[in-house]
LUMVOMI-979089 format. One record per residue (C-alpha): residue in one letter; x, y, z. Coordinates in steps of 0.5 Angstrom, whole numbers. Example, Ala and Ser with C-alpha at 12.3 -4.5 7.8 and 13.67 -1.06 7.14 Angstrom:
<sites>
('A', (25, -9, 16))
('S', (27, -2, 14))
</sites>
This chain:
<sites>
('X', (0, 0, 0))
('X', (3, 6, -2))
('X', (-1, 13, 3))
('X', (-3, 19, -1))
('X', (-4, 26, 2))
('X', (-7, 31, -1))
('X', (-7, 39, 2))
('X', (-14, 43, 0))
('X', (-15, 49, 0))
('X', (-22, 54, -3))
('X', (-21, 60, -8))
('X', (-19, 66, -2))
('X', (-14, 60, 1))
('X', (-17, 57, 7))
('X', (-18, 50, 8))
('X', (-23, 47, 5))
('X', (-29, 42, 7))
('X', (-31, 37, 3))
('X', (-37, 33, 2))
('X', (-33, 27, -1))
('X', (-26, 26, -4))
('X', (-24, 20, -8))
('X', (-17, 19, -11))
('X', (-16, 15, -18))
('X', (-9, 12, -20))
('X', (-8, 10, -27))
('X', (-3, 6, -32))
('X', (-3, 5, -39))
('X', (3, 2, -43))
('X', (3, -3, -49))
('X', (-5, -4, -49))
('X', (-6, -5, -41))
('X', (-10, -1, -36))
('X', (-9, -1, -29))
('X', (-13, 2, -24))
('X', (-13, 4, -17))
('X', (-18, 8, -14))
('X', (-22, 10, -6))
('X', (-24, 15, -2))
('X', (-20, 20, 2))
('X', (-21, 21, 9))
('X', (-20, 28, 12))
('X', (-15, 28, 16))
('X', (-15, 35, 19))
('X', (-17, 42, 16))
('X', (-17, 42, 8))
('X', (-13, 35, 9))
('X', (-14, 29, 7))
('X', (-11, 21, 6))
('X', (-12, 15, 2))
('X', (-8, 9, 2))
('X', (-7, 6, -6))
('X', (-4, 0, -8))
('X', (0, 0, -14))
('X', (0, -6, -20))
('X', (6, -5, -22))
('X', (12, 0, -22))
('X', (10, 4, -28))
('X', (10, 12, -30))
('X', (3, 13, -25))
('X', (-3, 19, -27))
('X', (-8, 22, -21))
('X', (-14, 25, -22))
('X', (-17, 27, -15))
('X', (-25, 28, -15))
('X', (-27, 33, -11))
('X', (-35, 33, -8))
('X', (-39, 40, -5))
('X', (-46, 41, -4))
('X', (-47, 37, -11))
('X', (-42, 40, -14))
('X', (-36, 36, -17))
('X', (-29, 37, -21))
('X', (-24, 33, -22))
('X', (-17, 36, -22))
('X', (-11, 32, -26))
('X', (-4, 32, -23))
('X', (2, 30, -25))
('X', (5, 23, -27))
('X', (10, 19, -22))
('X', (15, 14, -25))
('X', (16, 11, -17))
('X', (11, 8, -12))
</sites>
């Protein structure tokens, strides 16, 4: 298990509250998709965890879905070479 943390903050900077946010790991290479993805638990005031297993090693994308009210956006971020 690998453990992600994610810092959360509204648009005047201040922490934000979330209703619901869900982290997605994938991997595409030589027509293979791997996926992992769960829930984010708050941890603090605009900070949330999850704990994600990798497939394999591989260069990783993230995409992190943030849920208020009944509004939802999804941010993508960088690739990782490295578990």
């Amino acid at each position: 298990m690998h453990e992600y943390k994610a810092s959360i903050t509204d648009q005047s900077g201040q922490p934000a509250a979330l209703d619901h946010v869900r982290l997605t790991i994938t991997m595409s290479m030589h027509g293979m998709r791997h996926e992992s993805k769960g829930d984010m638990k708050r941890s603090g005031d605009g900070q949330y965890t999850a704990k994600l297993k990798w497939a394999m090693d591989g260069s990783w994308k993230a995409a992190v879905t943030l849920e208020k009210d009944r509004h939802k956006k999804t941010i993508l971020t960088v690739a990782s070479t490295n578990p």
